[in-house]
C-alpha positions, 0 to 999 in steps of 0.5 A: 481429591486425596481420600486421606484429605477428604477423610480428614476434612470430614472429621475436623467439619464434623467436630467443627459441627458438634462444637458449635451444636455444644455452644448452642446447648450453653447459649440456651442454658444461659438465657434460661436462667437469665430469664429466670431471674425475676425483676421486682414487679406487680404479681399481676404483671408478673407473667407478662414480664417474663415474657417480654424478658424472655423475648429480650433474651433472645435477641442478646449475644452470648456474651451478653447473657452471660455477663447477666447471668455471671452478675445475677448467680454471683450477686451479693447475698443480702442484695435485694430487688427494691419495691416502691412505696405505697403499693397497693398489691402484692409484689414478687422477686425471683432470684437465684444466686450461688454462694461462692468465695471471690477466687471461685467467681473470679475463676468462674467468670474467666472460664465462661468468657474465654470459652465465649472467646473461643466461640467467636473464634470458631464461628468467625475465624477458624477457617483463615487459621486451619487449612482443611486441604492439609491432613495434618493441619486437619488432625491438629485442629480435631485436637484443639477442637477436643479439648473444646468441647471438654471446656464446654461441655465442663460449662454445660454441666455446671450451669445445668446444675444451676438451670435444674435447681433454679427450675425446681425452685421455681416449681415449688414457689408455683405450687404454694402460689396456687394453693390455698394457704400459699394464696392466703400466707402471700396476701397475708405479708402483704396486708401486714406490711401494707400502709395500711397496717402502718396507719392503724397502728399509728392510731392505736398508739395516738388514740387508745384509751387506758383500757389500750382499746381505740375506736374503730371509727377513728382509725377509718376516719384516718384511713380515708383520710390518708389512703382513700384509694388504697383503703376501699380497694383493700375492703373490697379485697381482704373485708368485704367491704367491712372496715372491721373484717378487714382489720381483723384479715390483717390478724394483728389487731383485735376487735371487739364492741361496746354498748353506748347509749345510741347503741354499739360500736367498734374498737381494736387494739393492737394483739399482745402476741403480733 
């Protein structure tokens, strides 16, 4: 053969090779941070999530993840992942979203699924449009090839951008999640929004006498009436099994205790500051 043909055979192979290595690169991006949007779930079942999203990921095309990760970054900012009521532990969402005017997503969105377009070109039909026998034809294609990798390339920055930030968030959130007062302020929101906080509360208001103190055993007669299961796994969390510790974990009540005849008893009131 033609040293001149081979030579340029051998540099369109070599962009060919170098594009579809650069779409891979994006491919892996997106499906991080299509990973790395975290569905509202159970914390205990937070992990295991992950990994079954991770390995649903992996099985999806390219314009698949991107489509997800297009509709994620560019959610509405006030939208928010819901929870179900009456839960009984602490629940966690992760998202990551860009802040973008409606001609940027737009433009953003075009970019990213005309260069997956030409993805499925160059795997799927590039080499029925070029002749690689023909130099010329070879040259004319390393020129189309170079502005392709221009456009990727622009996209692998832009979305390890968004990768890099989302990974460092992530980090941050893990750490206050492993230390102590990161532990503690969870479990703290979570016992305050609880149901339970609702019920004693409504007792407080219903039951209190004038001095505003209401007896602590009738918010527990309610509790058990109303939240039996939810109420005793929270003692055994938050009070140690004391119906006083745990109003007093909610840190929205006080407590106190009265002399009576038979001996002393418990009453909490709602604290002015909460």
């Amino acid at each position: 053969m033609d040293p001149t043909v081979i030579g340029a055979r051998n540099e369109a192979l070599s962009r060919i090779g170098r594009n579809v290595v650069l779409f891979q690169e994006l491919e892996g991006i997106l499906k991080f941070l299509a990973v790395g949007q975290h569905p509202s779930a159970p914390l205990s079942k937070a992990k295991a999530l992950r990994v079954a999203r991770a390995e649903s990921v992996s099985t999806q095309t390219l314009g698949q993840i991107a489509g997800q990760v297009a509709d994620a970054l560019y959610a509405d900012s006030d939208a928010e992942s819901s929870s179900p009521t009456g839960i009984s532990e602490p629940w966690l969402t992760f998202s990551f979203r860009i802040v973008a005017d409606a001609d940027s997503v737009n433009t953003d969105r075009k970019a990213i699924k005309a260069l997956i377009d030409e993805r499925n070109d160059l795997v799927h039909h590039l080499l029925s449009r070029w002749n690689l026998h023909d130099p010329e034809s070879c040259r004319a294609l390393c020129v189309e090839l170079d502005g392709q990798r221009s456009r990727i390339v622009r996209e692998i920055e832009r979305y390890r951008a968004y990768a890099n930030s989302l990974q460092e968030m992530a980090k941050e959130l893990q750490a206050y999640l492993d230390s102590d007062e990161g532990r503690r302020q969870f479990n703290l929101a979570f016992l305050q929004q609880s149901r339970l906080v609702a019920v004693l509360t409504a007792v407080a208001t219903e039951c209190a006498r004038l001095d505003g103190w209401t007896l602590l055993s009738t918010a527990g007669a309610r509790l058990r009436q109303l939240i039996p299961e939810e109420f005793n796994a929270m003692k055994a969390e938050h009070g140690e099994g004391s119906l006083q510790r745990l109003v007093l974990a909610t840190e929205l009540f006080d407590v106190t205790s009265e002399q009576t005849v038979n001996g002393t008893r418990s009453l909490y009131r709602p604290r002015m500051n909460s």
